[in-house]
C-alpha positions in Angstrom: 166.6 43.4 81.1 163.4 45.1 80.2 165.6 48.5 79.4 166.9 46.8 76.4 163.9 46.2 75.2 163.4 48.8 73.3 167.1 49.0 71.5 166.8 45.5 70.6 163.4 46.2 68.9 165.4 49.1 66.9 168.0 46.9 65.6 164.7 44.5 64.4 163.5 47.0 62.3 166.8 48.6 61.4 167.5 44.9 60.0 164.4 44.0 58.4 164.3 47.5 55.9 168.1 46.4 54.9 166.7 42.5 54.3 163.9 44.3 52.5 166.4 46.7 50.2 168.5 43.7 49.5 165.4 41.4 48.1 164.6 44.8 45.7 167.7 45.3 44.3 168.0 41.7 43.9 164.8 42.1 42.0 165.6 44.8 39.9 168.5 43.3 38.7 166.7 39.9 37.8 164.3 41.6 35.8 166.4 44.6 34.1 167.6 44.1 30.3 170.7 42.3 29.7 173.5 44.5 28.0 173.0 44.9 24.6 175.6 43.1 22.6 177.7 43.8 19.0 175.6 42.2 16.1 177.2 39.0 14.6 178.2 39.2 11.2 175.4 36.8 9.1 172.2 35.3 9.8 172.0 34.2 13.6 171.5 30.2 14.0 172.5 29.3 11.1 175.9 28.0 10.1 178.0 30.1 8.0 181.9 31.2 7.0 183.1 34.9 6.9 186.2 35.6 4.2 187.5 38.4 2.5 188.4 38.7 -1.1 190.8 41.4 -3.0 190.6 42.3 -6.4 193.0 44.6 -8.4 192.9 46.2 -11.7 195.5 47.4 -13.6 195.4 50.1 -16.3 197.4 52.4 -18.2 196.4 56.5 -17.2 194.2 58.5 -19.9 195.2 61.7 -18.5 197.8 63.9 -16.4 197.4 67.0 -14.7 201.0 69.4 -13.9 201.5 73.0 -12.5 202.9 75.0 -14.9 204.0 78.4 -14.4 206.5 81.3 -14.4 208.7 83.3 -12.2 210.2 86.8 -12.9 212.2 89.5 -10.6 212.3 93.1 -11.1 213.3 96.2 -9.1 209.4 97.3 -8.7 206.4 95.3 -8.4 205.2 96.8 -11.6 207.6 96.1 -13.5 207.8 92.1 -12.3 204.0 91.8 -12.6 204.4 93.3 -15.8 206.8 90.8 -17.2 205.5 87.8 -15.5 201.8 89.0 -16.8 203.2 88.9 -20.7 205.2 85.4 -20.5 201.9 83.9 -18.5 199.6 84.6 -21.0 202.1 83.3 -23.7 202.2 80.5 -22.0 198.5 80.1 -21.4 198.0 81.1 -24.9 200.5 78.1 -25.8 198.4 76.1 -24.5 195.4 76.6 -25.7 196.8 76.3 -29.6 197.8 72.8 -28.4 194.2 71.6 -28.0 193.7 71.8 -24.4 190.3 73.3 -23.1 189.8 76.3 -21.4 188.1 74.1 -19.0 191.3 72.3 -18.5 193.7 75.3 -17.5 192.8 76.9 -14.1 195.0 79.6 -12.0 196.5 77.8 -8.7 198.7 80.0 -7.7 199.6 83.9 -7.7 202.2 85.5 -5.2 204.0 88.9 -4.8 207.1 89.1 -2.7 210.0 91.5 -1.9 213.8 89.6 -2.5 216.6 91.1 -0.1 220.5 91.3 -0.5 222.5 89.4 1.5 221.9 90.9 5.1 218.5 90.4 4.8 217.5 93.9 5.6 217.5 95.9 2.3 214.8 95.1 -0.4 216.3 94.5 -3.8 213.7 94.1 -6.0 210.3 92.3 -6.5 208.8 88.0 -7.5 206.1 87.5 -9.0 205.2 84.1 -9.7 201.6 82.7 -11.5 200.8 79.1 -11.3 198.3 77.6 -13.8 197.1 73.9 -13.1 196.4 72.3 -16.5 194.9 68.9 -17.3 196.2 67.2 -20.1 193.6 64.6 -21.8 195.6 63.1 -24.8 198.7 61.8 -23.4 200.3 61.4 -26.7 200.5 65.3 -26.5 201.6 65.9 -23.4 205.7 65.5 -23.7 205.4 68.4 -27.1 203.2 70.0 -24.9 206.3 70.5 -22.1 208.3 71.1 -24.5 206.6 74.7 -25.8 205.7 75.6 -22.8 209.0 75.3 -21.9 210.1 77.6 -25.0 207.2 80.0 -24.6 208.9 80.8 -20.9 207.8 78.6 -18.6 210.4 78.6 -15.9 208.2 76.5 -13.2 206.7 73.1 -14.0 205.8 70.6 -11.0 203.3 68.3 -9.6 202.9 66.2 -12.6 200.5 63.1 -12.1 198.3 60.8 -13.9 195.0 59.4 -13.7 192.1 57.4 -15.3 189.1 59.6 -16.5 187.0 56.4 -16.0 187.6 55.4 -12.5 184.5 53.9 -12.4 184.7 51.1 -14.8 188.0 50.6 -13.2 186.9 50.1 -9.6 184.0 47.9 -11.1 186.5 45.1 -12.4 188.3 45.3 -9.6 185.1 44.5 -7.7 184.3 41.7 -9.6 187.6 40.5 -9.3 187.1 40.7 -5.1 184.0 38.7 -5.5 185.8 35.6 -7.3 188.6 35.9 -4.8 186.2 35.8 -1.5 183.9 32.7 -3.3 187.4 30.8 -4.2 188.7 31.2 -0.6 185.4 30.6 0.6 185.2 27.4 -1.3 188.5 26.3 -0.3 188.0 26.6 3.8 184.8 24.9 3.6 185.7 22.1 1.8 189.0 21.1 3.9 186.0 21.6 7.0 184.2 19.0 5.3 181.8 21.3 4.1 180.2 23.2 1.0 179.3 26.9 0.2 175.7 27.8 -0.2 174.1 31.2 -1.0 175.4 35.2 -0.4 174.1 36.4 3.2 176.1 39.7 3.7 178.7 41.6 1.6 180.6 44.5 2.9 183.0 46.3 0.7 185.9 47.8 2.6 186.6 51.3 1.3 189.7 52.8 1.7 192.2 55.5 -0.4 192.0 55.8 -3.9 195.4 54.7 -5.4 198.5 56.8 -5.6 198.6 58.7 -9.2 202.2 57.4 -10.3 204.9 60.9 -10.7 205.7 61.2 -14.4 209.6 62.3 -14.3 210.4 64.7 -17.2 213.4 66.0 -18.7 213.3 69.2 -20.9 215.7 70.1 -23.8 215.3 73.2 -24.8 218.5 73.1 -26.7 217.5 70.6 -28.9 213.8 71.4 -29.2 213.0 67.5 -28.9 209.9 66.8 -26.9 209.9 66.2 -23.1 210.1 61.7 -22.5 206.9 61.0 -20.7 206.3 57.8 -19.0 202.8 57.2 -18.2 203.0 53.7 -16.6 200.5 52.2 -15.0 197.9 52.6 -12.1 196.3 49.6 -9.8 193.1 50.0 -8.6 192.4 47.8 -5.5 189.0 46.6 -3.7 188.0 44.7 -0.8 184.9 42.7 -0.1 183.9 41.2 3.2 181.7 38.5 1.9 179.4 36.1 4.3 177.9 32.6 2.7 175.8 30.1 4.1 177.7 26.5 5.0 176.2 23.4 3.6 
């Protein structure tokens, strides 16, 4: 009996440092901060409703922007840049004696390549093609404009859009128009909870992608020299406000 003595003193202490580890851990995690958590929308303690409000505006486009441009093929590059060179600068010249700014008329394209016969294999002759992007501000212009560049030798015309030079005024009814929205719907859950709206806490406005510019779809007639139909129609500019009031 007095053998064991010793190993049962071992197993004592062996015991006591685990009792003792457990009691700090135990400690630690009593004291230690509590995970941090996601901020509630509004003023904490305080009752409150959270709605969100859309607002659209709707207006007709001021402007349009279209690649215009022209394409020629000849046996040698010099002679294909050559051409294309003189029709492009009719064209841009065409242009310009139509009222649209030099500012408005910018180079977006210019390529060089080799055209093959029907194998593939053996180089026929040379494209050169020259892209200018132009940006038409008086809409009223814009299907005559088509039209002569059309007639001057414009063989490539694409990419036509519109858009609103005043995007913000735009954007700012349709704000205001989000604001009445959110307050209405506001005003409409609280009361069927038996309850009133009181003052603004927080408003968010949820930004997203600027509206699609509509594709005008144009016809040319050349044969009769009448002007190129252009249909501006209209563009809707959307916002939405995440809008928190107090509850009374």
């Amino acid at each position: 009996m007095e053998a064991r003595t010793p190993v049962v003193g071992l197993l004592a202490v062996v015991l006591l440092i685990v009792v003792v580890a457990i009691g700090a851990f135990a400690g630690f995690a009593l004291t230690r901060p509590a995970t941090a958590q996601a901020q509630a929308v509004g003023v904490p303690g305080m009752r409150q409703i959270t709605v969100v409000g859309s607002g659209e505006a709707r207006v007709a486009p001021d402007m349009a922007t279209v690649q215009i441009g022209v394409e020629t093929t000849a046996a040698t590059t010099q002679e294909a840049l050559a051409q294309n060179s003189a029709q492009a600068q009719a064209i841009i010249d065409q242009i310009r004696q139509l009222g649209v700014d030099a500012k408005d008329v910018q180079t977006s394209g210019f390529n060089i390549y080799p055209t093959y016969n029907d194998t593939g294999r053996e180089v026929t002759g040379y494209t050169v093609s020259n892209m200018v992007s132009v940006t038409i501000r008086d809409l009223s212009q814009a299907g005559d404009l088509l039209d002569k560049v059309v007639q001057s030798g414009a063989n490539r015309v694409y990419g036509v859009s519109f858009g609103v030079s005043d995007q913000k005024a735009v954007t700012a009814q349709a704000r205001t128009a989000a604001m009445a929205d959110a307050k209405a719907r506001a005003d409409q859950l609280a009361g069927a909870g038996g309850a009133a709206v009181g003052q603004v806490l927080v408003i968010t406005e949820n930004v997203g992608a600027p509206p699609p510019a509509p594709v005008m779809m144009a016809e040319t007639r050349a044969d009769t020299g009448g002007a190129v139909p252009v249909q501006a129609g209209e563009q809707t500019f959307t916002i939405q406000v995440q809008v928190t009031y107090e509850l009374r």
